[in-house]
GUZA-170619 format. One line per 3 residues: number of its first residue (from 1); their letters; for each residue x negated, y negated, z negated of C-alpha. Coordinates in Angstrom, 2 decimals, padded with zeros to 5 digits. Layout:
REM GUZA-170619
NUM) A) X:Y:Z  ...
END
This chain:
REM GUZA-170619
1) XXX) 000.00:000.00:000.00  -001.05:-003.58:001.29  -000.19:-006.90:-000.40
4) XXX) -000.56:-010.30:000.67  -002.39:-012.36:-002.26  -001.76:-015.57:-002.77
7) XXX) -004.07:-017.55:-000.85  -002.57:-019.26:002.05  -005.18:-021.92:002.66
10) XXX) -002.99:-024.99:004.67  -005.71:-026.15:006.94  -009.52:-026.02:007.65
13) XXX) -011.23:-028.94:006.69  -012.20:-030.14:010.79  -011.29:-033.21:012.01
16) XXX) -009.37:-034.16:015.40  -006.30:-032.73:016.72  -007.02:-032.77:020.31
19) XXX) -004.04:-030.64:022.39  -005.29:-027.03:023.93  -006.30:-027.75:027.78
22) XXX) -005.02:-025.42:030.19  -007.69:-023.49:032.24  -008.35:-024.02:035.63
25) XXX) -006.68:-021.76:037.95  -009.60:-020.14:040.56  -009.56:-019.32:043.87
28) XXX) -010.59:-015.41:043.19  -009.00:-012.52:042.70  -009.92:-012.13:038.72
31) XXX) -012.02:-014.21:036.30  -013.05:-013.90:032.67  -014.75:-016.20:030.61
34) XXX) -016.51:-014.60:027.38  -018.21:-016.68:024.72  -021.27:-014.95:024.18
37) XXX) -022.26:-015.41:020.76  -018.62:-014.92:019.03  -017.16:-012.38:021.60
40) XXX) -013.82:-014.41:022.35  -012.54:-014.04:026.00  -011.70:-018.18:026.28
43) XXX) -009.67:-017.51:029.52  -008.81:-014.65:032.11  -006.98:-013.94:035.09
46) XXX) -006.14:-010.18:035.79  -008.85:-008.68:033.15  -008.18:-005.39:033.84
49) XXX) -007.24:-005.19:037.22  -008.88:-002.28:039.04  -011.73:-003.54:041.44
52) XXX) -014.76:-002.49:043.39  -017.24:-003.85:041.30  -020.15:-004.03:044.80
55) XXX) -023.40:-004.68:043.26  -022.46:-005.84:040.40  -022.79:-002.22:039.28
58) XXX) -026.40:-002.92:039.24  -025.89:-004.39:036.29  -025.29:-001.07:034.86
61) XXX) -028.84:000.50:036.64  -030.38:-002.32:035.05  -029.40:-001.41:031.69
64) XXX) -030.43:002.15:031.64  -033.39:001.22:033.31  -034.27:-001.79:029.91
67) XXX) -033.19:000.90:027.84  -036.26:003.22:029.33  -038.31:000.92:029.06
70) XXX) -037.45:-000.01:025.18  -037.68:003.82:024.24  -040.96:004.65:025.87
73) XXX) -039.17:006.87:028.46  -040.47:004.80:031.33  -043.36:001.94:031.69
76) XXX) -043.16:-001.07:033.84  -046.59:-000.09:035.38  -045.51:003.22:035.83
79) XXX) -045.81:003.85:039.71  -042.95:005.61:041.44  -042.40:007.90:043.96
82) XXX) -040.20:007.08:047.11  -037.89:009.31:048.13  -036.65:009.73:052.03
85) XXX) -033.13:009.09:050.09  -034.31:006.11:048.68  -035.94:005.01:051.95
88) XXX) -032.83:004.99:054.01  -030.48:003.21:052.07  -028.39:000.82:053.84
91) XXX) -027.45:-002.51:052.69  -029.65:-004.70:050.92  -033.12:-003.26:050.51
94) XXX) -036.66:-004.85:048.87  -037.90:-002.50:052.18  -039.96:-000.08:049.49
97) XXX) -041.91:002.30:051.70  -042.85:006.60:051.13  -046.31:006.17:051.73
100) XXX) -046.56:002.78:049.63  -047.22:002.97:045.61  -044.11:000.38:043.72
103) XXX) -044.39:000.58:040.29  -041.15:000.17:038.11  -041.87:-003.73:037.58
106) XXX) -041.70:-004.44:041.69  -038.51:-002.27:041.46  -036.78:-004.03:038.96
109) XXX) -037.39:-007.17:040.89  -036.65:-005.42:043.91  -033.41:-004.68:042.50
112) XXX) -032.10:-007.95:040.68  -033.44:-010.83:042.76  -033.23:-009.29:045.78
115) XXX) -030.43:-006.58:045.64  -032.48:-003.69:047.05  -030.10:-000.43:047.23
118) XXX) -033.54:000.90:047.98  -034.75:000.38:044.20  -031.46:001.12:042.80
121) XXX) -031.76:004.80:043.95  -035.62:004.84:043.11  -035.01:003.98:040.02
124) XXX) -031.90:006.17:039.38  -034.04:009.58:040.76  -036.92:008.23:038.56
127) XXX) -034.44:008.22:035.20  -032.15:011.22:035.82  -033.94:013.23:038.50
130) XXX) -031.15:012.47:040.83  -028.79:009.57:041.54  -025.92:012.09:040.60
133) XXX) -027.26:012.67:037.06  -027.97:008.91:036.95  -024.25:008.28:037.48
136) XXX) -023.40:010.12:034.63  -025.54:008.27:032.54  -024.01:005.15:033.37
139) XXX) -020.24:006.72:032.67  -021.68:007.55:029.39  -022.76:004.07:028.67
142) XXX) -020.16:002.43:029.95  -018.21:004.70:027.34  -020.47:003.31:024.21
145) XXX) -019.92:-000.40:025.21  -016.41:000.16:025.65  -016.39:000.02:029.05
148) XXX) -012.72:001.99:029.25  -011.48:001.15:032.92  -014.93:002.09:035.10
151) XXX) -015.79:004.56:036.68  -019.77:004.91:038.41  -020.55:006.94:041.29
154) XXX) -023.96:005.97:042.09  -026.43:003.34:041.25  -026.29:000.64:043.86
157) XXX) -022.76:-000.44:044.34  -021.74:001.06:047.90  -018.67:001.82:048.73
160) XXX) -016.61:004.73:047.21  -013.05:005.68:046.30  -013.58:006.52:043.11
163) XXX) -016.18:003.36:042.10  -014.22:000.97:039.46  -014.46:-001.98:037.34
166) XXX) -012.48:-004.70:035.61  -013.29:-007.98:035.02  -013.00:-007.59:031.02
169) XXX) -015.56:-004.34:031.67  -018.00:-006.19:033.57  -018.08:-009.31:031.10
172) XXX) -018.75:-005.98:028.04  -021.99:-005.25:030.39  -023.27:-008.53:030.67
175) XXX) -023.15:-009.35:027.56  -024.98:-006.24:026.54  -028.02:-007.19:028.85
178) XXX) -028.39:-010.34:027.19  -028.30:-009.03:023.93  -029.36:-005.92:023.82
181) XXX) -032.65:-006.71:026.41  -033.87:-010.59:025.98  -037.13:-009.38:026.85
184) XXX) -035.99:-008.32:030.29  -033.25:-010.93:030.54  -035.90:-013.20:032.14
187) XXX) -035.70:-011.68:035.15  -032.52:-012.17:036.55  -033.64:-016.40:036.30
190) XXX) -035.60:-015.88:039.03  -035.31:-017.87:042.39  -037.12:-015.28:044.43
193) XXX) -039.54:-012.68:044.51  -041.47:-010.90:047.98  -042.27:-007.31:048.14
196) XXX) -043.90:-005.95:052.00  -044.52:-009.65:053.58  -040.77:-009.56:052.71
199) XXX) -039.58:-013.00:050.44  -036.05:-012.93:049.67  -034.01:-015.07:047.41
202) XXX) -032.25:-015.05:044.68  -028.29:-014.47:046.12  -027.07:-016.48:042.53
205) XXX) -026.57:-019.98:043.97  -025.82:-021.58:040.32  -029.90:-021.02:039.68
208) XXX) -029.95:-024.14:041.47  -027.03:-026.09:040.98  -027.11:-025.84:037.37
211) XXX) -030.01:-025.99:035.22  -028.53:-024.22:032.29  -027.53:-021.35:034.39
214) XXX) -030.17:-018.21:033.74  -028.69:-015.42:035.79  -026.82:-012.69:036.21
217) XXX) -025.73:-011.07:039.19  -023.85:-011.21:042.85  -022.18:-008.69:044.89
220) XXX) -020.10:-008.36:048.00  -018.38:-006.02:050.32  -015.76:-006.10:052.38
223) XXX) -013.19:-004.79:050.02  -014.34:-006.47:047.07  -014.90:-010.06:048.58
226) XXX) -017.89:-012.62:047.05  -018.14:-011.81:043.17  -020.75:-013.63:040.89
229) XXX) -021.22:-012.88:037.25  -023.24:-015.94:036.03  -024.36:-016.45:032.55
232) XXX) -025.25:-020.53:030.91  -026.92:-021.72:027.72  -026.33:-025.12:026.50
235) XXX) -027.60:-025.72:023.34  -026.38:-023.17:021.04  -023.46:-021.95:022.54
238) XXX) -023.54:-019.35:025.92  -020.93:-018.48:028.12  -020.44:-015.62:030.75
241) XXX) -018.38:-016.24:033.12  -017.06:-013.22:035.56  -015.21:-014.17:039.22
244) XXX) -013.89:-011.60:041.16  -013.17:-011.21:045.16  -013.44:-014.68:046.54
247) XXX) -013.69:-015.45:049.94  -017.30:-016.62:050.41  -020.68:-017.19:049.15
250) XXX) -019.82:-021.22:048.54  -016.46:-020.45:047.36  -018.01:-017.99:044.25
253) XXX) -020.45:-020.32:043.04  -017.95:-023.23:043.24  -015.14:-021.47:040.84
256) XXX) -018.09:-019.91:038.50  -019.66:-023.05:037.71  -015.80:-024.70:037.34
259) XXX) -015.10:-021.91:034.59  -018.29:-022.24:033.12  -017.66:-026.06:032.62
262) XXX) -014.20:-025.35:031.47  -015.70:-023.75:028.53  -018.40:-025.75:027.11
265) XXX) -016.25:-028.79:028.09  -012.74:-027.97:026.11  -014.50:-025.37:023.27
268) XXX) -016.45:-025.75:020.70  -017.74:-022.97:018.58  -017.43:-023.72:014.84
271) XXX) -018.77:-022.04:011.56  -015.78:-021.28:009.29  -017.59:-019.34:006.24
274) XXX) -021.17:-019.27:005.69  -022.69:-015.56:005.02  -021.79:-014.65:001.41
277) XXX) -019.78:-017.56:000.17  -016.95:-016.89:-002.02  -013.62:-016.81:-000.67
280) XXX) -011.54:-015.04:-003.06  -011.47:-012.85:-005.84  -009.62:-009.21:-006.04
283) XXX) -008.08:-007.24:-008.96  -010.26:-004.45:-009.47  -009.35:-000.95:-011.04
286) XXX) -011.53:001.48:-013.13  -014.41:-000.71:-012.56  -016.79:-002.22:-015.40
289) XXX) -015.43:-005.75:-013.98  -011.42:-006.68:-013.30  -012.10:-008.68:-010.37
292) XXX) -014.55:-008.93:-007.18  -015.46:-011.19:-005.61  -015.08:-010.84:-001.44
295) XXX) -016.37:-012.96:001.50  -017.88:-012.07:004.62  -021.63:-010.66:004.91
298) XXX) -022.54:-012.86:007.99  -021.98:-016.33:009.05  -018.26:-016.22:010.37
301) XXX) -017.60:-018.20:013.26  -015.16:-018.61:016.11  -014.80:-020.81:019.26
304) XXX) -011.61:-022.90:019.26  -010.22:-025.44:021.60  -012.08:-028.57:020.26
307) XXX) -009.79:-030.23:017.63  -007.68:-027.24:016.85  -009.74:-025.87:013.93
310) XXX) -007.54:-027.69:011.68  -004.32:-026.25:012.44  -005.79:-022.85:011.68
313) XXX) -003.90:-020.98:009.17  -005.70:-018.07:007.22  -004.23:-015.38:005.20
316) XXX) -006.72:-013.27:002.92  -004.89:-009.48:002.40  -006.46:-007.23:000.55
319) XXX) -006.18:-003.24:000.27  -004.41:-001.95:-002.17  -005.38:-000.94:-005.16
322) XXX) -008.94:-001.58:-004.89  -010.65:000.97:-006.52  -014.13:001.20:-008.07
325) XXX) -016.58:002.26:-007.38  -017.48:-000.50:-004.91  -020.53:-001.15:-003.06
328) XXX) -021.85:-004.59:-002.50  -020.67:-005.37:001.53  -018.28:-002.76:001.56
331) XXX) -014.89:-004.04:003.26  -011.84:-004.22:001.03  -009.88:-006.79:002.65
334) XXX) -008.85:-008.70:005.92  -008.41:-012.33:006.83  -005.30:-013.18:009.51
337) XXX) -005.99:-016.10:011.72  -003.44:-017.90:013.85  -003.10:-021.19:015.56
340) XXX) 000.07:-023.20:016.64  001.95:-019.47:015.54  -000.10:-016.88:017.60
343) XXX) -002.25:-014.38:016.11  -006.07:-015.22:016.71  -007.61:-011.95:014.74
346) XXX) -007.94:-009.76:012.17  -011.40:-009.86:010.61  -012.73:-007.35:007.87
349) XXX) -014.34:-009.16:004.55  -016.39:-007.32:002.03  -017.32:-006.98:-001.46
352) XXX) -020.23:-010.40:-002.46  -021.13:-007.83:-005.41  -020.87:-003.89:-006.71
355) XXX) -018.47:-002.66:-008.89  -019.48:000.43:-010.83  -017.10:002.92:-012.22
358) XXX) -015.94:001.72:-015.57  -016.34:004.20:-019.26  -013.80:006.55:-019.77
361) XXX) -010.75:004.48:-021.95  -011.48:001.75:-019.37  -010.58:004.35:-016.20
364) XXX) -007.64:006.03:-018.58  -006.09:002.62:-019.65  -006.30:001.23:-015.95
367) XXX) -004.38:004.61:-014.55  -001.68:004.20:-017.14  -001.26:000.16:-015.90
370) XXX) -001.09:001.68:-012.16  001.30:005.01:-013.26  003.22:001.87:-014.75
373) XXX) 003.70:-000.26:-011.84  004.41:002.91:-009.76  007.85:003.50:-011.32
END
């Protein structure tokens, strides 16, 4: 049994009361914008529509291939072998060569400035043995960054029936790069990189129409239209922005960098509760103290349409009947956000200190209270 306490704080102390702006409506198919460092989804179109992600799946190569490279498995001078397979494939290529040493580093850079299927599948057979067995390593951790609508068939992004992506997915992945690899991160900021005689650019217009704009990744076919998943860092705050199936090159970069602007222009992101201040206090049974205090182990923060924070409304609940023994950070409640009447979260907060068990009359007299209130 839950019940509410009774703390029903009116307002946040933030100033300004600015109305929530609309976002802008894009000429693409679907769009996301994710706040990076809070994990809020500040405006979408068609999230989870089913598309043909194109080479935006690369994004996914890229990851197993940083996560390789963090455990040892692989080395970035590690030279690798070509195979005919690898050789041949069409579409974009960094033109790697049988009879020609690449080491992992020119693939990777093969691969993310200049698109190369080539290094996709090079990479993949280096990994996995085979692209197939690759592919199933990219299912899998698609799976672990709750990736639930995709489905990967091979390593590059070409065509197939049974290739899929959503938005919302895609924006899961990029985030994870940037997180999960900074060390790598750097280099999808790249303008252009040559390989065989062979300089190609960077496909990711925004590198140089916006300063603050540090990758991530194009892709394009037929079926999927022009998609860019761009990724911008000003100041403190970064955004990742996803645009789906637009009709050109222009067109993509155009209704990224709009989005992007959107949301550093009309949200800020703002601390609520600092990392182990006390927010309430909970009745505590058989435990050496009566109450606990709670709170939340990490700096708590959200983004919000600038000059909204004030209407928030917060509701601390905590679970019934807290019982000792409690360890320090352990959750025992939940705080319920909403704005202007809709839900913005539920969000766990812990225990700010440990509870031991209490003696024996203590533990006997506090099950009588509870048998008590039970009837």
């Amino acid at each position: 049994m839950r019940f509410l306490t009774a703390l029903l704080f009116a307002f946040l102390a933030f100033s300004a009361s600015a109305q929530t702006v609309p976002a802008p409506a894009l000429a693409a198919k679907a769009w996301v914008l994710l706040d990076h460092g809070t994990g809020q989804v500040l405006a979408a179109h068609d999230p989870d529509a089913r598309v043909e992600p194109a080479s935006l799946t690369k994004l996914m190569t890229a990851y197993l291939a940083f996560s390789a490279l963090k455990s040892g498995t692989i080395t970035l001078e590690q030279v690798v072998p070509v195979s005919e397979r690898a050789w041949r494939m069409a579409g974009s290529r960094m033109f790697i060569q049988p009879d020609k040493p690449v080491t992992v580093d020119q693939l990777l850079h093969g691969m993310i400035i200049q698109s190369g299927n080539d290094a996709c599948v090079a990479l993949a057979e280096l990994i996995a043995g085979s692209e197939e067995a690759f592919a199933h390593l990219m299912n899998r951790e698609a799976k672990r960054l709750g990736m639930t609508s995709t489905n990967f068939t091979n390593a590059s992004g070409m065509p197939d029936p049974q290739l899929y992506s959503t938005a919302r997915d895609l924006s899961l992945l990029a985030a994870a790069i940037v997180r999960d690899f900074p060390e790598y991160y750097r280099y999808y900021s790249m303008k252009e990189y040559s390989y065989n005689n062979i300089t190609q650019p960077n496909r990711n217009r925004l590198l140089w129409l916006d300063t603050t704009v540090d990758g991530l990744k194009t892709g394009h076919t037929e079926a999927a239209g022009y998609c860019l998943i761009a990724s911008a860092q000003r100041g403190p705050r970064r955004l990742i922005s996803v645009v789906l199936g637009t009709d050109s090159d222009t067109i993509r970069a155009q209704e990224s960098l709009k989005l992007l602007n959107y949301g550093f222009q009309f949200y800020d992101t703002v601390r609520l509760y600092e990392a182990g201040k006390e927010l309430s206090r909970f009745r505590v049974w058989k435990g050496e103290a009566n109450d606990l205090p709670v709170g939340f182990a990490a700096d708590f923060v959200m983004s919000l349409p600038k000059g909204q924070a004030e209407k928030i409304q917060v509701s601390l609940v905590s679970q019934q009947p807290v019982m000792a023994p409690i360890q320090k950070g352990q959750p025992v409640g939940t705080m319920q956000l909403t704005l202007d009447g809709k839900a913005l979260g539920e969000y766990p907060v812990v225990a700010l200190e440990a509870v031991p068990l209490a003696g024996f009359f203590g533990r006997l007299w506090d099950a009588l209270v509870l048998w008590i209130k039970s009837l």
